[in-house]
DSSP file (Angstrom, degrees, kcal/mol; ACC not computed):
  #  RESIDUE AA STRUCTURE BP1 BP2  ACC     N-H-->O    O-->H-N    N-H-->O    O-->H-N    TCO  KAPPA ALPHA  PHI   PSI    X-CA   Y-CA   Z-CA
    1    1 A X              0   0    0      0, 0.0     2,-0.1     0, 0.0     6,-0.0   0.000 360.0 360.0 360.0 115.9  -15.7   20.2  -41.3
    2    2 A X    >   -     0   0    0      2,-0.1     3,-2.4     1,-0.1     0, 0.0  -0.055 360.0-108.4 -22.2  94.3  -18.1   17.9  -42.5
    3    3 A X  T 3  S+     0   0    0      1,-0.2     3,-0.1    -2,-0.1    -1,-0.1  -0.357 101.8  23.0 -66.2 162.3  -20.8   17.1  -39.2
    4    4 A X  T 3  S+     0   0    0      1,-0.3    -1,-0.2     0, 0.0     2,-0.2  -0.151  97.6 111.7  84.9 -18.2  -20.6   13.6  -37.5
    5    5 A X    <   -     0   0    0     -3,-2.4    -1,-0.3    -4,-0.0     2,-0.1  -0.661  64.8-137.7 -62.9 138.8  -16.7   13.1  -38.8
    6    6 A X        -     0   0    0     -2,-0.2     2,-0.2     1,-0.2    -1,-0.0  -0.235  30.5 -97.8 -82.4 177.8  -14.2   13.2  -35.9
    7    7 A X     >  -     0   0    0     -2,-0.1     4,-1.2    -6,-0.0    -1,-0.2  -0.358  28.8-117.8 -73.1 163.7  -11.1   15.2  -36.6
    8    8 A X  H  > S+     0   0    0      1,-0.2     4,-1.4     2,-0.2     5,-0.2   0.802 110.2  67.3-101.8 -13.9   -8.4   13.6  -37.5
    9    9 A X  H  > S+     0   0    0      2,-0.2     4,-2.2     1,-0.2    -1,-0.2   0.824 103.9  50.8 -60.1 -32.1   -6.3   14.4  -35.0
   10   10 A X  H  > S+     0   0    0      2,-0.2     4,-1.3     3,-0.1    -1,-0.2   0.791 102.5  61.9 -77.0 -23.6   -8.8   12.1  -32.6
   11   11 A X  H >X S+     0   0    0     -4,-1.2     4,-1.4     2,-0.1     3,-1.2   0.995 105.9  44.0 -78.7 -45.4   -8.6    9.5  -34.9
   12   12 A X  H 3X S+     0   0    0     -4,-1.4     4,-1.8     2,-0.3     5,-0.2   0.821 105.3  59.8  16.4 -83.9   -4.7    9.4  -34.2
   13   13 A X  H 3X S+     0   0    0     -4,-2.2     4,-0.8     1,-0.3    -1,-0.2   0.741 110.4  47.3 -57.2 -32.0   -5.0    9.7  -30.6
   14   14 A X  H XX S+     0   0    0     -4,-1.3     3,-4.5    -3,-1.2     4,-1.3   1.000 109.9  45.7 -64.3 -75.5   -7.0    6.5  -30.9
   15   15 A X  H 3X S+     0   0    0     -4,-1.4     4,-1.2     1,-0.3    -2,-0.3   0.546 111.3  55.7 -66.3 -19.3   -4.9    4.6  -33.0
   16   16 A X  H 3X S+     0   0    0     -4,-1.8     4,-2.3    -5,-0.2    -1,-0.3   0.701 107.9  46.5 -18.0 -57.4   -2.2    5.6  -31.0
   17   17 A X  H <X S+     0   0    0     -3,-4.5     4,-2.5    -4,-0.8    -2,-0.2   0.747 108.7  57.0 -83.8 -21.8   -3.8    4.2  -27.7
   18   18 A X  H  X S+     0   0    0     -4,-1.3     4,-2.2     2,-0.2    -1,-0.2   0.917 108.6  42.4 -67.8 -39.7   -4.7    1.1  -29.4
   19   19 A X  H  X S+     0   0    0     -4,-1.2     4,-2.4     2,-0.2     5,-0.3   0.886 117.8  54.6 -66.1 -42.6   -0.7    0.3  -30.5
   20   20 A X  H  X>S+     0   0    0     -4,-2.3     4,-3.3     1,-0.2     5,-0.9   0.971 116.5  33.0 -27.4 -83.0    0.1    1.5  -26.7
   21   21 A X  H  <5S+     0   0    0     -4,-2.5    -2,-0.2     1,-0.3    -1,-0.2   0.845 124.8  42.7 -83.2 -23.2   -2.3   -0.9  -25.2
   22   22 A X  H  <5S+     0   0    0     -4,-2.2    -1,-0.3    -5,-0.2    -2,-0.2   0.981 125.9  21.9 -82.7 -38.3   -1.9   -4.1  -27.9
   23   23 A X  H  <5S+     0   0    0     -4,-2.4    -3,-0.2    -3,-0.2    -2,-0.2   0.605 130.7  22.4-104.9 -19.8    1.9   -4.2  -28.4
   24   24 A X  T  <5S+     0   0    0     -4,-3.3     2,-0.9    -5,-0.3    -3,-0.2   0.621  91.8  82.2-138.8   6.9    3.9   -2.5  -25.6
   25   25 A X  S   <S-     0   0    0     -5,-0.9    81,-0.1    -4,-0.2    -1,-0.1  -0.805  76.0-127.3-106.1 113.7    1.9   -2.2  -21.8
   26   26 A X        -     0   0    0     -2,-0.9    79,-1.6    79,-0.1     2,-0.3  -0.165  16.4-135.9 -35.2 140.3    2.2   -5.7  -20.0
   27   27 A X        -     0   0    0     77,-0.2     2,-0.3    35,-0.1    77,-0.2  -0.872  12.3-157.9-124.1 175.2   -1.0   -7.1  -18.8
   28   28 A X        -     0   0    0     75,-0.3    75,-1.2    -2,-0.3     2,-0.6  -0.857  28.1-118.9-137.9 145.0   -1.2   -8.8  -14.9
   29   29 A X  B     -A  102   0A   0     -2,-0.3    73,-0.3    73,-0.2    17,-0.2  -0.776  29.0-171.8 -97.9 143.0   -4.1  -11.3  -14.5
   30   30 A X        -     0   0    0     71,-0.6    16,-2.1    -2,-0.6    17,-0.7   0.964  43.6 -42.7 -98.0 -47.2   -6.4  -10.2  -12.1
   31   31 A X        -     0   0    0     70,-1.3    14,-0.2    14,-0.3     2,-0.1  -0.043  57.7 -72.5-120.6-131.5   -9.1  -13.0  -11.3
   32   32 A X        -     0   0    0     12,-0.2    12,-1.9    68,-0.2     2,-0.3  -0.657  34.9-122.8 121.3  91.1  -11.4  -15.7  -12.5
   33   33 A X  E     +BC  43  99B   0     66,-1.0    65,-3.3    10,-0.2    66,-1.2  -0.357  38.7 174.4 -95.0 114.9  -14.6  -15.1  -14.1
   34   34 A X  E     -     0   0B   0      8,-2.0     2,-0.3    -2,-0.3     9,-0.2   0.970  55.8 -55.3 -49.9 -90.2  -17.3  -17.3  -11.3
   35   35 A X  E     -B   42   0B   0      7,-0.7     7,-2.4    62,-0.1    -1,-0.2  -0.968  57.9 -65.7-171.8 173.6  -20.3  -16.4  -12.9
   36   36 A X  E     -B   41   0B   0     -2,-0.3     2,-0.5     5,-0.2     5,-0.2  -0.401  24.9-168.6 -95.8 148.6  -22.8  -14.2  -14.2
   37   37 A X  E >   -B   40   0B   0      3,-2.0     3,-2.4     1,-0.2    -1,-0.1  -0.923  61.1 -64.6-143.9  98.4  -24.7  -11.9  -12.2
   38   38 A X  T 3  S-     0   0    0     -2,-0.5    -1,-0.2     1,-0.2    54,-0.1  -0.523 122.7 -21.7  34.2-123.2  -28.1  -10.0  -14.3
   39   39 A X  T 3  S+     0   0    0     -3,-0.1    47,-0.3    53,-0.1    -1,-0.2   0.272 132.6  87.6-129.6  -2.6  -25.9   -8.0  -17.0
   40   40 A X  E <   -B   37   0B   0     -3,-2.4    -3,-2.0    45,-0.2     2,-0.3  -0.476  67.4-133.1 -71.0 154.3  -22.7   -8.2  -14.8
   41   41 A X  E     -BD  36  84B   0     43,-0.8    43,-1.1    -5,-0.2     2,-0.7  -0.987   8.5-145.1-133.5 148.7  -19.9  -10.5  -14.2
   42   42 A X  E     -BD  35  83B   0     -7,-2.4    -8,-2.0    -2,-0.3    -7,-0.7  -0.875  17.4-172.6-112.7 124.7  -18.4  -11.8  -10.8
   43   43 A X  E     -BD  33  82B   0     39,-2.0    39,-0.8    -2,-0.7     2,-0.6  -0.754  21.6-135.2 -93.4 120.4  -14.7  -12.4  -10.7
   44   44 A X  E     - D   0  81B   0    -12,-1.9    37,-0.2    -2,-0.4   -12,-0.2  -0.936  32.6-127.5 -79.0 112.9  -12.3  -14.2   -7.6
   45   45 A X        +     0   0    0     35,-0.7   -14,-0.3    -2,-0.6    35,-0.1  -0.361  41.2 167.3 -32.6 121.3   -9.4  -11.8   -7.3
   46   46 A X        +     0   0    0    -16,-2.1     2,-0.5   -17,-0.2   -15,-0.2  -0.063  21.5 137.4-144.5  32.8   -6.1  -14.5   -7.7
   47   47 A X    >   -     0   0    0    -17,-0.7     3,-1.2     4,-0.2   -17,-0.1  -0.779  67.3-117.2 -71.7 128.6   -3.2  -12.0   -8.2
   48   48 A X  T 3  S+     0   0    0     -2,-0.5     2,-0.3     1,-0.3    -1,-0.1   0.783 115.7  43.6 -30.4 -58.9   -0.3  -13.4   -5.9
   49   49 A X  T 3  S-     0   0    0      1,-0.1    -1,-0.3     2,-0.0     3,-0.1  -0.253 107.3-128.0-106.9  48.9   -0.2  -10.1   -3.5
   50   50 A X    <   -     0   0    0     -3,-1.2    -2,-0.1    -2,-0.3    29,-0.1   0.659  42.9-175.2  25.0  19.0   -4.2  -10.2   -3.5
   51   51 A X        -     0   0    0     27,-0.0    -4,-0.2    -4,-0.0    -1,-0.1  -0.141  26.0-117.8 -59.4 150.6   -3.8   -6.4   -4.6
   52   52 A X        -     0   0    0     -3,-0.1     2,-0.3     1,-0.1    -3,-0.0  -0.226  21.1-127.5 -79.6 158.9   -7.2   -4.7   -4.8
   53   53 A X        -     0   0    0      4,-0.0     2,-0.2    -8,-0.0    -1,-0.1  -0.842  33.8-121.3 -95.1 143.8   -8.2   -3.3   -8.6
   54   54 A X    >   -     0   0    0     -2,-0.3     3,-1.5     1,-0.1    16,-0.2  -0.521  40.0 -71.8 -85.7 179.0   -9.1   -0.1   -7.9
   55   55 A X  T 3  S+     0   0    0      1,-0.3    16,-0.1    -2,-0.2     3,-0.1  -0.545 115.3   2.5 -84.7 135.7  -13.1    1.1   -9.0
   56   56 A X  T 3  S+     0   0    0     14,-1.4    -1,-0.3     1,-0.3    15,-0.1   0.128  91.4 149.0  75.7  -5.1  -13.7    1.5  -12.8
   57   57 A X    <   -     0   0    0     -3,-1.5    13,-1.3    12,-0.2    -1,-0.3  -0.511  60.6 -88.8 -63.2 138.4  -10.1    0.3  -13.8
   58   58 A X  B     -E   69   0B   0     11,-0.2    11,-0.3    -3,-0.1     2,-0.3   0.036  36.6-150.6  -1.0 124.6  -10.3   -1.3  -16.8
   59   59 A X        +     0   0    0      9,-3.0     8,-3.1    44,-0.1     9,-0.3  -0.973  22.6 175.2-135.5 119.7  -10.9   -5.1  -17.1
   60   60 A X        -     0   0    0     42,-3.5    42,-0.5    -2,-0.3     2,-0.3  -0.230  29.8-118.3 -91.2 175.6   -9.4   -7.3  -20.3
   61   61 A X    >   -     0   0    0     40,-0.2     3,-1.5     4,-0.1    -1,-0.1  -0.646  46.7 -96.6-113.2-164.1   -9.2  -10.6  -21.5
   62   62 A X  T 3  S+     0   0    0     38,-0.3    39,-0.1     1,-0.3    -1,-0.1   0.768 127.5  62.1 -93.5 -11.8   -5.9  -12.0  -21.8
   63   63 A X  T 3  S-     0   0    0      2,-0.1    -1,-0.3     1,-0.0     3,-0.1  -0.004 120.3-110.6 -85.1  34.1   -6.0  -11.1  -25.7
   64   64 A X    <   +     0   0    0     -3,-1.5     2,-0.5     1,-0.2    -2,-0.2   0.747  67.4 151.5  24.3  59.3   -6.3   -7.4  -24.3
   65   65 A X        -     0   0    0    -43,-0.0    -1,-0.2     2,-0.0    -2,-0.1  -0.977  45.9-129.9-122.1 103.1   -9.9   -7.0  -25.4
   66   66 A X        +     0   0    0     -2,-0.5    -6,-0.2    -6,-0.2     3,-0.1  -0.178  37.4 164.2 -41.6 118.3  -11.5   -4.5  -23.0
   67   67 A X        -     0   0    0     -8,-3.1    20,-0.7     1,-0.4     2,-0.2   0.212  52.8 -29.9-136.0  27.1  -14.7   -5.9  -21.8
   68   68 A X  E     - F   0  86B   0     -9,-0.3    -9,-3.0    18,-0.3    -1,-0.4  -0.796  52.9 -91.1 158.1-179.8  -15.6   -4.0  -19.1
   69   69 A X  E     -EF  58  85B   0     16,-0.8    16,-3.4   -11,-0.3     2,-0.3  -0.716  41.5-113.5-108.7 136.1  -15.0   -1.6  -15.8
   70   70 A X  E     + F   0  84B   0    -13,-1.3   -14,-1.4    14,-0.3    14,-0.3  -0.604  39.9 169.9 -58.0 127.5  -14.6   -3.0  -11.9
   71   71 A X  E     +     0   0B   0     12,-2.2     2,-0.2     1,-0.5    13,-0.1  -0.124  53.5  18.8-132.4  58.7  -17.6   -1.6  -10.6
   72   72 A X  E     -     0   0B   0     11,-0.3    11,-1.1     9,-0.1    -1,-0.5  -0.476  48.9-172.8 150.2 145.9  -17.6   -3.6   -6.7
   73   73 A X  E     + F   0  82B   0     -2,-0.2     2,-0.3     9,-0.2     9,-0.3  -0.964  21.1 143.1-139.4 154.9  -15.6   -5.0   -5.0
   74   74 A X  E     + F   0  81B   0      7,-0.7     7,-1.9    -2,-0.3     2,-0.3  -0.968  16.3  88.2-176.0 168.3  -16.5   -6.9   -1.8
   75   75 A X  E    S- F   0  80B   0     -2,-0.3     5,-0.2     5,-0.3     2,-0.2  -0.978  83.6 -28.5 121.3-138.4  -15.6  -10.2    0.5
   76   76 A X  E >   - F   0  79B   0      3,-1.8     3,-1.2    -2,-0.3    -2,-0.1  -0.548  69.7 -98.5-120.2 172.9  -13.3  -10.6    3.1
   77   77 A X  T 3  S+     0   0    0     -2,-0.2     3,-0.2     1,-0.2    -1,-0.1   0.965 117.6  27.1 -56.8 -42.4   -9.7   -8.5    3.2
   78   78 A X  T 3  S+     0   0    0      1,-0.2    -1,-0.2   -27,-0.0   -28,-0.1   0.040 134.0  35.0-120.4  51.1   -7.1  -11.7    1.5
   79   79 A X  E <  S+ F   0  76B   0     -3,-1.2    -3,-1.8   -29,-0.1     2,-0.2  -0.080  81.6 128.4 158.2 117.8   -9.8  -13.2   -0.4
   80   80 A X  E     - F   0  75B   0     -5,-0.2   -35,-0.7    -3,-0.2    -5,-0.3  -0.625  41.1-127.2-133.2-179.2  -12.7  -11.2   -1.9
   81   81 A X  E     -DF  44  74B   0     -7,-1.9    -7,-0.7    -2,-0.2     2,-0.2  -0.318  10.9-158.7-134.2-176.4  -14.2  -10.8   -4.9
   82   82 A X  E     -DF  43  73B   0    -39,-0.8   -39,-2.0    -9,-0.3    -9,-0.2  -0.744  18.0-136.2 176.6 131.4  -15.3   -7.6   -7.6
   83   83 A X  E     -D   42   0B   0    -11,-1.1   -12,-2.2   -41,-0.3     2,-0.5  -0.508  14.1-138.2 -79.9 152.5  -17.9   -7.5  -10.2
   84   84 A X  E     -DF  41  70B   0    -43,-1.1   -43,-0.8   -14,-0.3     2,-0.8  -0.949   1.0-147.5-117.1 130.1  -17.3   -6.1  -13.8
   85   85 A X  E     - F   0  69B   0    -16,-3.4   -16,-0.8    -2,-0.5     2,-0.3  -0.877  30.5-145.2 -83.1 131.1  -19.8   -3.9  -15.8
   86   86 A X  E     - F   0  68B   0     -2,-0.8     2,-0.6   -47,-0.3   -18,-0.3  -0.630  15.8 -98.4-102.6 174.0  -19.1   -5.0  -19.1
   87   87 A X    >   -     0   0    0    -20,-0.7     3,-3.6    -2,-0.3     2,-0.3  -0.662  43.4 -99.6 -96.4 134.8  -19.2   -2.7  -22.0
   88   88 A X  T 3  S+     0   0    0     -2,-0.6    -1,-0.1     1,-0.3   -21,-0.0   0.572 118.9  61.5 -37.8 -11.3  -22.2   -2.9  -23.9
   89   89 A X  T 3  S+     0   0    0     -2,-0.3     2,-0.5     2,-0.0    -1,-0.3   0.623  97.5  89.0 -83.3 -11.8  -20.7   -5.4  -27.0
   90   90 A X    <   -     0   0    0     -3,-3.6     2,-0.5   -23,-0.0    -4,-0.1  -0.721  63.6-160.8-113.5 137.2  -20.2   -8.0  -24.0
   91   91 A X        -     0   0    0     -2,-0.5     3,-0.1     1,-0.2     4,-0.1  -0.956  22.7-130.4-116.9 138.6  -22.7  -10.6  -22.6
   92   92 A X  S >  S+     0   0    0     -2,-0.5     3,-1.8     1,-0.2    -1,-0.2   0.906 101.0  55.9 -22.5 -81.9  -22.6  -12.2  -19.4
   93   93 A X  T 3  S+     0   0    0      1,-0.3    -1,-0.2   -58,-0.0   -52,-0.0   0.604  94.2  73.4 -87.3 -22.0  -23.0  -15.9  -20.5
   94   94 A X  T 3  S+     0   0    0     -3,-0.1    -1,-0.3     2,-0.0     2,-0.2   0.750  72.3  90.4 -34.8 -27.4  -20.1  -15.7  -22.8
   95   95 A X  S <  S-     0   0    0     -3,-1.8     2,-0.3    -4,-0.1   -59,-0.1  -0.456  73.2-144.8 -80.6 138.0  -18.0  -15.8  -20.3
   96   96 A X    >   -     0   0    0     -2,-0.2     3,-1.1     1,-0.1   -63,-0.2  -0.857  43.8 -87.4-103.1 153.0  -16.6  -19.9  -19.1
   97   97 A X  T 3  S+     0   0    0     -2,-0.3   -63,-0.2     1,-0.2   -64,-0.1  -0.186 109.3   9.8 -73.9 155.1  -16.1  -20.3  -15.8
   98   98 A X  T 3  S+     0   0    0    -65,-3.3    -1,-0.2   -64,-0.1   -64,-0.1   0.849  85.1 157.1  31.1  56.0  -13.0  -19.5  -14.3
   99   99 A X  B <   -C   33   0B   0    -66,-1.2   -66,-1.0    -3,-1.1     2,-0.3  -0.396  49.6-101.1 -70.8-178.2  -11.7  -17.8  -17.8
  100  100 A X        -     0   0    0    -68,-0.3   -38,-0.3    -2,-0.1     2,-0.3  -0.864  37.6-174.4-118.1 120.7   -8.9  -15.3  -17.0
  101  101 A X        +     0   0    0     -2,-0.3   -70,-1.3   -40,-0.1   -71,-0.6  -0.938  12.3 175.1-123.8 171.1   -9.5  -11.7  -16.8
  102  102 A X  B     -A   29   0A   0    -42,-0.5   -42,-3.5    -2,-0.3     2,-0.5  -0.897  27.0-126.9-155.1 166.2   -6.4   -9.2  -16.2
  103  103 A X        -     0   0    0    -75,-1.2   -75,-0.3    -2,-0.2   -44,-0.1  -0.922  26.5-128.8-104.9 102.4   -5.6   -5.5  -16.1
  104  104 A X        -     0   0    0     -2,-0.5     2,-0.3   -77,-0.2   -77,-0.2  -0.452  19.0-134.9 -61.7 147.5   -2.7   -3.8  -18.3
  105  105 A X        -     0   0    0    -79,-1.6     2,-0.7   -84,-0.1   -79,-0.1  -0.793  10.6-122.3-113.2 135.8   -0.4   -1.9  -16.9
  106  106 A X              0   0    0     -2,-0.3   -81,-0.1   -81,-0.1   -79,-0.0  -0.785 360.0 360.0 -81.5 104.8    0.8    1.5  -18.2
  107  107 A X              0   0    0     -2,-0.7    -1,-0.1   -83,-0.1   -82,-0.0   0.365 360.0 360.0 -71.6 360.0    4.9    1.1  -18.8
């Protein structure tokens, strides 16, 4: 096998995970993107049963385009806040205030 080519069996698993996450897992909105924080973004939690994200879950936009990880969460117990890392293709100042981010859910 040619180096630097994946196998093909990983490209699969991919394209696989992509049809998973784009056509058949439900997404839940999780917050409200506030504002930008250095290379981070800070979100108000506004899910109905305030449920917490847990740390690193996966954070989308509402077109289920991964843009980043929870990495904090912090305020007061039924209304707090959580920060995003975003994944290196994503900038801060893209973001409009109070855009929608959400989580998908695995069905």
């Amino acid at each position: 096998q040619p180096r630097g080519k994946l196998p093909e069996e990983v490209g699969q698993y991919h394209l696989k995970l992509f049809y998973i996450l784009t056509f058949s897992c439900p997404i839940s909105v999780l917050g409200e993107f506030l504002h930008p924080c250095e290379d981070d973004i800070v979100c108000k939690c506004t899910t109905d049963e305030n449920k917490v994200p847990y740390f690193n879950a996966p954070v989308y936009l509402e077109n289920k385009e991964q843009i980043g990880k929870v990495d904090e969460i912090f305020g007061q117990l039924r209304d707090f806040y959580f920060s995003v890392k975003l994944s290196e293709n994503m900038k801060a100042s893209s973001f409009k205030k109070l855009q929608k981010v959400s989580q998908v859910y695995d069905t």
